[in-house]
C-alpha positions as CSV (number, residue, x, y, z in Angstrom):
1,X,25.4,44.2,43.5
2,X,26.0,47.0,41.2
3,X,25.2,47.1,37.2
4,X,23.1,43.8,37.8
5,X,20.7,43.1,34.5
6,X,17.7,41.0,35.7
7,X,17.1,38.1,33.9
8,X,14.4,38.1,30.9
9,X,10.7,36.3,31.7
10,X,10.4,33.1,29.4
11,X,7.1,32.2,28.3
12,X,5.7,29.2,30.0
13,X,6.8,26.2,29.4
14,X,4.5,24.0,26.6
15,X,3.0,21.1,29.0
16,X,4.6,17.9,29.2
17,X,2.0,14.8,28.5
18,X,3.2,11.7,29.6
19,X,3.0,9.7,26.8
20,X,5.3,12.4,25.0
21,X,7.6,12.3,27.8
22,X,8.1,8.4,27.4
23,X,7.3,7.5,23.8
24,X,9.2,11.0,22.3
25,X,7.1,13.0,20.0
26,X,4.2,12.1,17.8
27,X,5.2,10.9,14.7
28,X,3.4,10.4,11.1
29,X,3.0,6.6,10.1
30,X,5.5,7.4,7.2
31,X,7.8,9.0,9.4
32,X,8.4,6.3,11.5
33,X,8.5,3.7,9.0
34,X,11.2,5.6,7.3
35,X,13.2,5.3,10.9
36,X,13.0,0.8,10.5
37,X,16.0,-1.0,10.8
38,X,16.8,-3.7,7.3
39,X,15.4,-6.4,10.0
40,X,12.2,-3.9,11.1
41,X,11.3,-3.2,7.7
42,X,11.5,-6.8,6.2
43,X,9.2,-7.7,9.3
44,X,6.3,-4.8,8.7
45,X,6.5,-6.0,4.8
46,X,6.1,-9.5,5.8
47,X,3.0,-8.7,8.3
48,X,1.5,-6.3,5.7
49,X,1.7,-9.5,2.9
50,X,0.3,-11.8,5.4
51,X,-2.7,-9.0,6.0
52,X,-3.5,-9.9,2.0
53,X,-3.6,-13.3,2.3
54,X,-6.5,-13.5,0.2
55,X,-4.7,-12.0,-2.5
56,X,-1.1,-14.3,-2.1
57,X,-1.2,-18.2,-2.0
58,X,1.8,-18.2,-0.1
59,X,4.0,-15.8,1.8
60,X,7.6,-16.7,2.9
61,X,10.7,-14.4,3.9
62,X,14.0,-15.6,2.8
63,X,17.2,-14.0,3.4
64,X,20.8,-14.6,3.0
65,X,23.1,-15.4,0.3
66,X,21.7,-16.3,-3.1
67,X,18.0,-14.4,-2.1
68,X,18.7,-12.4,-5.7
69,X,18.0,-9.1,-3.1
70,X,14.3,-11.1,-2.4
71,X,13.5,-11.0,1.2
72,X,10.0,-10.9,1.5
73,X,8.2,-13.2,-1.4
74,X,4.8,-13.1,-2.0
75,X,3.2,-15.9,-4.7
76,X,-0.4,-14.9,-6.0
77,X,-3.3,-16.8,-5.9
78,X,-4.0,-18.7,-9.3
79,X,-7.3,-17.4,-9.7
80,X,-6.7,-13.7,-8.6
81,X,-5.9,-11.5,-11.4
82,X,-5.4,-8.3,-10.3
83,X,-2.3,-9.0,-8.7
């Protein structure tokens, strides 16, 4: 073939790991909380209240109409004052 330009030499390749190659890339705790669904989000707040529980006498989720924009609700022990 006449006037043929070789094709350039690309670097190698960065090494594919596997759990890269089936999880996606590593991502920054924040980073992936800021990808939660409404539903995902409302769950991880109502594990992280439960995690206090020694702070909060009670922990319920409520939802749906008339919830004031309250999903997660979180009542403080009596005797805990630095809540």
């Amino acid at each position: 073939m006449k006037n043929t330009i070789p094709l350039p030499t690309l670097p190698n390749p960065p090494r594919a790991y596997v759990d890269i190659v089936t999880m996606g890339p590593r991502l920054l705790p924040i980073e992936r909380i800021k990808l939660y669904s409404g539903t995902q989000w409302e769950e991880f707040v109502l594990e992280w209240a439960h995690g206090l529980k020694s702070k909060y006498s009670l922990v319920e989720r409520c939802g749906g109409a008339g919830d004031m924009g309250r999903d997660i609700i979180a009542y403080p022990n009596e005797n805990d004052t630095n809540v």
